[in-house]
C-alpha positions as CSV (number, residue, x, y, z in Angstrom):
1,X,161.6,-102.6,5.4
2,X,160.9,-99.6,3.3
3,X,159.5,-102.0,0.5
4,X,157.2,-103.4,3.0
5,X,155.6,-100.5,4.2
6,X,155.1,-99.4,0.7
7,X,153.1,-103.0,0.0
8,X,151.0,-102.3,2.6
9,X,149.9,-98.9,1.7
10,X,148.6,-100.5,-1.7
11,X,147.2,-103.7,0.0
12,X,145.2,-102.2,2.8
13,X,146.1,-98.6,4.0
14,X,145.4,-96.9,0.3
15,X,141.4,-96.7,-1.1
16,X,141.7,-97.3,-4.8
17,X,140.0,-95.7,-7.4
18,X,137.3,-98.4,-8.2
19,X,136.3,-98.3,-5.0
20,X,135.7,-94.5,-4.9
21,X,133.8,-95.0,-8.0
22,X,131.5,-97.4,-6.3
23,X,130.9,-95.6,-3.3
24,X,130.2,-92.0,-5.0
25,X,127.5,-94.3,-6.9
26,X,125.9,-96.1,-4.5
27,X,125.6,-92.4,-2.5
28,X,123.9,-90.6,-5.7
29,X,121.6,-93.7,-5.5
30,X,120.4,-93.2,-2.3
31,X,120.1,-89.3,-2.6
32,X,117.9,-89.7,-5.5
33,X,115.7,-92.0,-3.5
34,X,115.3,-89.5,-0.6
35,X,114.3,-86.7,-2.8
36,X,111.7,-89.0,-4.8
37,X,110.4,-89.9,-1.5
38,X,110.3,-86.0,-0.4
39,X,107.0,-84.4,-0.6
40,X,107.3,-81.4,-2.9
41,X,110.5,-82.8,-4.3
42,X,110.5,-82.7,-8.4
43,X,111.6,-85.7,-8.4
44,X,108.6,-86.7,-6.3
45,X,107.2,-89.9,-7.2
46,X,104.0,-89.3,-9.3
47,X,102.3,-92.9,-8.2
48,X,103.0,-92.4,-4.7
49,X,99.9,-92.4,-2.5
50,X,99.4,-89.3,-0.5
51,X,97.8,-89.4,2.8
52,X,94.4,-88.3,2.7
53,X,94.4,-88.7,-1.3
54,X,90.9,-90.2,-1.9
55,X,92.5,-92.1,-4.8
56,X,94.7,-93.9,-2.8
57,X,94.9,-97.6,-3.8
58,X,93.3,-96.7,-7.1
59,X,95.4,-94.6,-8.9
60,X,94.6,-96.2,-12.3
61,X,91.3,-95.6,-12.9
62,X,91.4,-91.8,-14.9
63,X,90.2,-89.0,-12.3
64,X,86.5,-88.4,-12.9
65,X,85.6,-92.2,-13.6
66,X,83.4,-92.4,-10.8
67,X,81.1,-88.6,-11.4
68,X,80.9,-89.8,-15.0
69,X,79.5,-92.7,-13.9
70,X,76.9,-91.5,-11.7
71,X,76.0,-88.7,-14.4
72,X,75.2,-91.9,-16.4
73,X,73.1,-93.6,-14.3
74,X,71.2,-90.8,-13.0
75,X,67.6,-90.6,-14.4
76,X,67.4,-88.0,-16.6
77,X,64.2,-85.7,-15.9
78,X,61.3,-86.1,-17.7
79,X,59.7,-83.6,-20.0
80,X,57.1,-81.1,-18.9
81,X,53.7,-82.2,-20.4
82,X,52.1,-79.9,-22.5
83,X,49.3,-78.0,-21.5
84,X,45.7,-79.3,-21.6
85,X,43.6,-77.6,-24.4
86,X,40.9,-75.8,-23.5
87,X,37.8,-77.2,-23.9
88,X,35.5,-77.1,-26.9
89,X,32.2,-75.2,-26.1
90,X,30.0,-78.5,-26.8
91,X,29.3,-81.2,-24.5
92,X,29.3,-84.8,-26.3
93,X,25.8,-86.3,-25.4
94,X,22.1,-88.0,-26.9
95,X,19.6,-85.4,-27.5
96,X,16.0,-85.9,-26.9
97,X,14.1,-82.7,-28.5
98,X,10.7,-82.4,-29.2
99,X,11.5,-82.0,-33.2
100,X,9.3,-82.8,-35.7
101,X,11.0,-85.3,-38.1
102,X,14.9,-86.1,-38.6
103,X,17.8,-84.4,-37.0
104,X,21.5,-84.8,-36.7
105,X,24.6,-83.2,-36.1
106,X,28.4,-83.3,-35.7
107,X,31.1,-81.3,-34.4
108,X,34.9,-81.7,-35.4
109,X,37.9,-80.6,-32.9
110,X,40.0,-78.6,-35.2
111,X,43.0,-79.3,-33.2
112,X,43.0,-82.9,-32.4
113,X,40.5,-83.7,-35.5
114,X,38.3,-85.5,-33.3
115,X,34.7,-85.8,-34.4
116,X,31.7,-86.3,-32.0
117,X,28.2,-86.2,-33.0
118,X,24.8,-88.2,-32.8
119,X,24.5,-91.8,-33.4
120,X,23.3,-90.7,-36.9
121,X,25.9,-88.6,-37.9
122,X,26.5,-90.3,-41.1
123,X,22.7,-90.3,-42.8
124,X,22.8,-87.7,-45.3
125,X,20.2,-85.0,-46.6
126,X,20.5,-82.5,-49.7
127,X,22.7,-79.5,-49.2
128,X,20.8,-76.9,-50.8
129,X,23.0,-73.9,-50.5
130,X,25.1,-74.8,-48.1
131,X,27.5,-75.9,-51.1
132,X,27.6,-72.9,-52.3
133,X,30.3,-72.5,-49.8
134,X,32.4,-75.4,-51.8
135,X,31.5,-74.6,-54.6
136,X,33.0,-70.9,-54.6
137,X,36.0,-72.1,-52.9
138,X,36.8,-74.3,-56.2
139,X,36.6,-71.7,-58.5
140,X,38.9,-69.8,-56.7
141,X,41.2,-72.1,-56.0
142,X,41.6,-73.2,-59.8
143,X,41.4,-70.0,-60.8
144,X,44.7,-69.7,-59.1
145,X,46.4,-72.8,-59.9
146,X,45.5,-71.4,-63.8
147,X,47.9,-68.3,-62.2
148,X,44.6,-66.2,-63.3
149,X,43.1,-63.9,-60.8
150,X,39.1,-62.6,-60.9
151,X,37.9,-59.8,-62.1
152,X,36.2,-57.5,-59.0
153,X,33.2,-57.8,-60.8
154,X,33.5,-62.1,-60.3
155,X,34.5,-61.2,-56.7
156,X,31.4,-59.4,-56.5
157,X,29.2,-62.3,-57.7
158,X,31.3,-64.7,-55.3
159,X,30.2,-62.4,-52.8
160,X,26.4,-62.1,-53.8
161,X,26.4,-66.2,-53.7
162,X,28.2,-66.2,-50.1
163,X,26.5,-63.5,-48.3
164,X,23.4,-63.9,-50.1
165,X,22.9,-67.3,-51.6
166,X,22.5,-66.0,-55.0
167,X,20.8,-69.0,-57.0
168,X,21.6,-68.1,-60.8
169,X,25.2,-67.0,-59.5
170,X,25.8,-70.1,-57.7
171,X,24.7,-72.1,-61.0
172,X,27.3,-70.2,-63.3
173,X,30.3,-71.1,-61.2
174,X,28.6,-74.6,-60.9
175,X,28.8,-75.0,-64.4
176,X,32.2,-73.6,-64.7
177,X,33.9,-75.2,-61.9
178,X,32.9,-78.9,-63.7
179,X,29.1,-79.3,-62.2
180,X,29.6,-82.9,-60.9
181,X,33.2,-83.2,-61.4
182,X,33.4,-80.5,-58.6
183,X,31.6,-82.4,-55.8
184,X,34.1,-85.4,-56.8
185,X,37.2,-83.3,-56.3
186,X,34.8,-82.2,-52.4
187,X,34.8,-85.6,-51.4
188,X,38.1,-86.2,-52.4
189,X,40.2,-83.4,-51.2
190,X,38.2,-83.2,-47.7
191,X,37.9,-86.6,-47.4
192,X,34.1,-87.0,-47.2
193,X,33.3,-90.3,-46.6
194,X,29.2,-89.9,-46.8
195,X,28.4,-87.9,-49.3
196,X,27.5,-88.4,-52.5
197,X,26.7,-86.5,-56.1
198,X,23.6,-86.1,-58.0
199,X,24.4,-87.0,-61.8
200,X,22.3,-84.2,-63.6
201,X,20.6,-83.2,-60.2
202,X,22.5,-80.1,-59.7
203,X,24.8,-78.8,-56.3
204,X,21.7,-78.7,-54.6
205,X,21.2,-82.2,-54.9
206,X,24.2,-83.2,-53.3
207,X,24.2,-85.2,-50.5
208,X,26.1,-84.3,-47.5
209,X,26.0,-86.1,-43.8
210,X,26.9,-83.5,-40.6
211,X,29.7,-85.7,-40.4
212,X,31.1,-84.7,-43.8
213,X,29.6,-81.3,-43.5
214,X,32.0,-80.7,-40.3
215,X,34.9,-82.1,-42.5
216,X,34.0,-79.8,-45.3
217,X,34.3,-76.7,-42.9
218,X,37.5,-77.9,-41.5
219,X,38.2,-78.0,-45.5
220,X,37.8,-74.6,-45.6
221,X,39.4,-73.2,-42.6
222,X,42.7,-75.3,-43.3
223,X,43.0,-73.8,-46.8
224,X,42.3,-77.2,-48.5
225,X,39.5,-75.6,-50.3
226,X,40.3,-71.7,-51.4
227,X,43.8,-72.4,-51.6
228,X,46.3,-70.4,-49.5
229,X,45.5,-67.0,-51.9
230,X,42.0,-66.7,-51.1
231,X,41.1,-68.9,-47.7
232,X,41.2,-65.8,-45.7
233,X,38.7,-63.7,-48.5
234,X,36.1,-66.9,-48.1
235,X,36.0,-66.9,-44.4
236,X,35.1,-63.2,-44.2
237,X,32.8,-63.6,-46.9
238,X,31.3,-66.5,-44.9
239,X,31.3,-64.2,-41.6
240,X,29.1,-61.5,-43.2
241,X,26.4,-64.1,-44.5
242,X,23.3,-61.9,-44.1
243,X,19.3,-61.6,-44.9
244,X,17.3,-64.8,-44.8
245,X,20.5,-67.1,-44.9
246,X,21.8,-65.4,-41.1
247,X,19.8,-68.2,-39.0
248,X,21.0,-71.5,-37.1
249,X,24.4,-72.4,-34.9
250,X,26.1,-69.2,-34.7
251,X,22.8,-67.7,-33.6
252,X,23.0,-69.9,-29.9
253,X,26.3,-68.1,-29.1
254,X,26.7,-64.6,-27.5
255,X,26.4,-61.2,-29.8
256,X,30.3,-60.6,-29.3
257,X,30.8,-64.5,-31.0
258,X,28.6,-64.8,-33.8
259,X,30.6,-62.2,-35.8
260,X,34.1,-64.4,-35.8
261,X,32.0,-67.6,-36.7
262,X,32.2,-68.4,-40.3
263,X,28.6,-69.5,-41.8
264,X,26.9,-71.1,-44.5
265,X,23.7,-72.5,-44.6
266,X,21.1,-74.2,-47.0
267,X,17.3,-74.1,-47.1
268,X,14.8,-75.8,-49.2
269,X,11.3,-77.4,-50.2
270,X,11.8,-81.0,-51.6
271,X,8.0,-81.0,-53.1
272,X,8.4,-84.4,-54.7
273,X,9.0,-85.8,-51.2
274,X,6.9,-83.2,-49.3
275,X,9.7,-82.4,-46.8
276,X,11.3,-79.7,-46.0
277,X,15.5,-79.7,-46.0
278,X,17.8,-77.0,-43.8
279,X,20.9,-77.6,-43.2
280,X,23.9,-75.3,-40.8
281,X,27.3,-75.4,-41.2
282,X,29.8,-73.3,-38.9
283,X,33.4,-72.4,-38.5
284,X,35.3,-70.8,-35.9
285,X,38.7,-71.0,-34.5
286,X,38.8,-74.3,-32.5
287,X,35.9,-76.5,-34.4
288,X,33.8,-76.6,-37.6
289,X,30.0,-77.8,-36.8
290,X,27.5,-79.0,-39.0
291,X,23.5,-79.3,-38.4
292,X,21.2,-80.9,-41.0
293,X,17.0,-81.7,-40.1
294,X,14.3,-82.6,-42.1
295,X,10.4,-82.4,-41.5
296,X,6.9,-82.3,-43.3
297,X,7.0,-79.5,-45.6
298,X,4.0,-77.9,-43.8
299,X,6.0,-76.6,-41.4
300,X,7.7,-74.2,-43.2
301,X,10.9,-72.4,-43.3
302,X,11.0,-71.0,-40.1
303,X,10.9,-74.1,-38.2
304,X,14.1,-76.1,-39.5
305,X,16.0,-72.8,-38.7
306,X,15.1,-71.9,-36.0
307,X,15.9,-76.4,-34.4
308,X,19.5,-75.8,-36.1
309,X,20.1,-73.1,-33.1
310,X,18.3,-74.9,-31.0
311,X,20.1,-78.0,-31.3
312,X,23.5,-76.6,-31.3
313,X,21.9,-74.6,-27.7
314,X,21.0,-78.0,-26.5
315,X,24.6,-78.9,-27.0
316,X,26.5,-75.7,-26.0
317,X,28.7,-75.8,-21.5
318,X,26.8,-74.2,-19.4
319,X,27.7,-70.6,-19.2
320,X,28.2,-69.9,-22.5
């Protein structure tokens, strides 16, 4: 009897040690599983949707997909245009003056380079001393490209030809500057594409359309001409033009303007052709202007200069 009892202890009545085992297993199994399933648990499931969560259902795609995505595909803004430049004080248009003879004239935009100008902008006339201007500016600028500076007294005679349209002056730094060979290197560097020289005719011979004559005042103002060293020197030079040479296009603007305007001008008596040649050519901040008219040499001086204001007046907005 008492062995009996004992096999049934070990058959039924007694939990073995396997089956502890198992049972202590499968409850560490199912704690885990609540505290994964707990909110705020660290063992918290980091897929598990959250209610509310706006990612719910789309957990792979990486937070911030869909801002990037509109950042992309929103237009990006476009630049502020720049400002409208002011307007140059001429108005484009067809004279009709009552002028004896041939006239032209152009104006160049020294911002945009535009030129406008009458239909014959392009026919040319002799400079007379309105090269002087050129001619000055080459001597300079070699002279410093030779690393050599002018004496005051050379200054002095650049300023004589400038100011006052010294003739003998004007020859010497002709001859010295190359004579022909200096018109060349005008067309050339400004980019003159009317002009032409006088083989053995001297500068006064040269000739120069308004057209080019605008182009070779923008050739000054941009330092093409005098070089960086001595641009500035010219252009006041040019400003104080004075005497009989002080006529024409800066003349048609108002007292408190003509002094920053930049001048040179040419006048002369073509006897073998009985005509009379004057020529104007300007600078200022926003444009360079040239003038050029021609007419029976009865007229006299007097008349040519006075149509190169009159012409650019003709020209000039209303109101200034």
């Amino acid at each position: 009897m008492a062995g009996s009892r004992r096999a049934d202890r070990r058959g039924g009545g007694e939990t073995s040690p396997l089956r502890l085992v198992a049972i202590a297993v499968i409850l560490l199994g199912l704690v885990l599983v609540s505290l994964r399933l707990l909110p705020g648990s660290p063992f918290e499931s980091a897929a598990a949707a959250k209610w509310g969560d706006a990612g719910s259902g789309t957990s792979d795609r990486p937070t911030g997909a869909g801002a990037n995505r509109s950042a992309r595909e929103r237009p990006s803004p476009s630049p502020s245009p720049s400002p409208p430049l002011e307007p140059l004080p001429f108005v484009a248009k067809d004279l009709n003056l009552d002028i004896e003879g041939w006239y032209a004239w152009s104006v160049l935009d020294r911002r945009t380079g535009e030129i406008i100008g009458s239909k014959n902008m392009n026919e040319t006339s002799t400079t007379a001393s309105m090269i002087k201007a050129w001619v000055v500016a080459d001597y300079l600028r070699r002279a410093a490209d030779d690393g050599q500076t002018p004496s005051s007294a050379k200054l002095a005679e650049a300023t004589l030809i400038i100011r006052d349209s010294d003739n003998a002056r004007a020859q010497q730094f002709y001859n010295q500057v190359g004579g022909a060979a200096s018109i060349k290197r005008l067309i050339s560097m400004c980019k003159l594409t009317d002009s032409k020289v006088a083989p053995d005719r001297g500068w006064s011979e040269t000739a120069v359309s308004p057209r080019d004559a605008a182009r070779m005042g923008n050739c000054i103002a941009t330092g093409v001409a005098a070089g960086p060293k001595w641009t500035k020197w010219l252009l006041n030079e040019m400003k104080l033009v004075r005497g009989a040479g002080d006529f024409g296009i800066r003349k048609a603007f108002p007292a408190a303007e003509q002094k920053q305007i930049a001048i040179k001008n040419g006048w002369i008596d073509r006897t073998e052709v009985q005509e009379m040649h004057i020529n104007c050519m300007a600078i200022a901040d926003t444009w360079t202007m040239g003038v050029m008219v021609r007419y029976p040499i009865n007229m006299g001086y007097d008349y040519g200069m006075k149509n190169c204001e009159k012409i650019t007046e003709a020209l000039l907005r209303p109101g200034i």
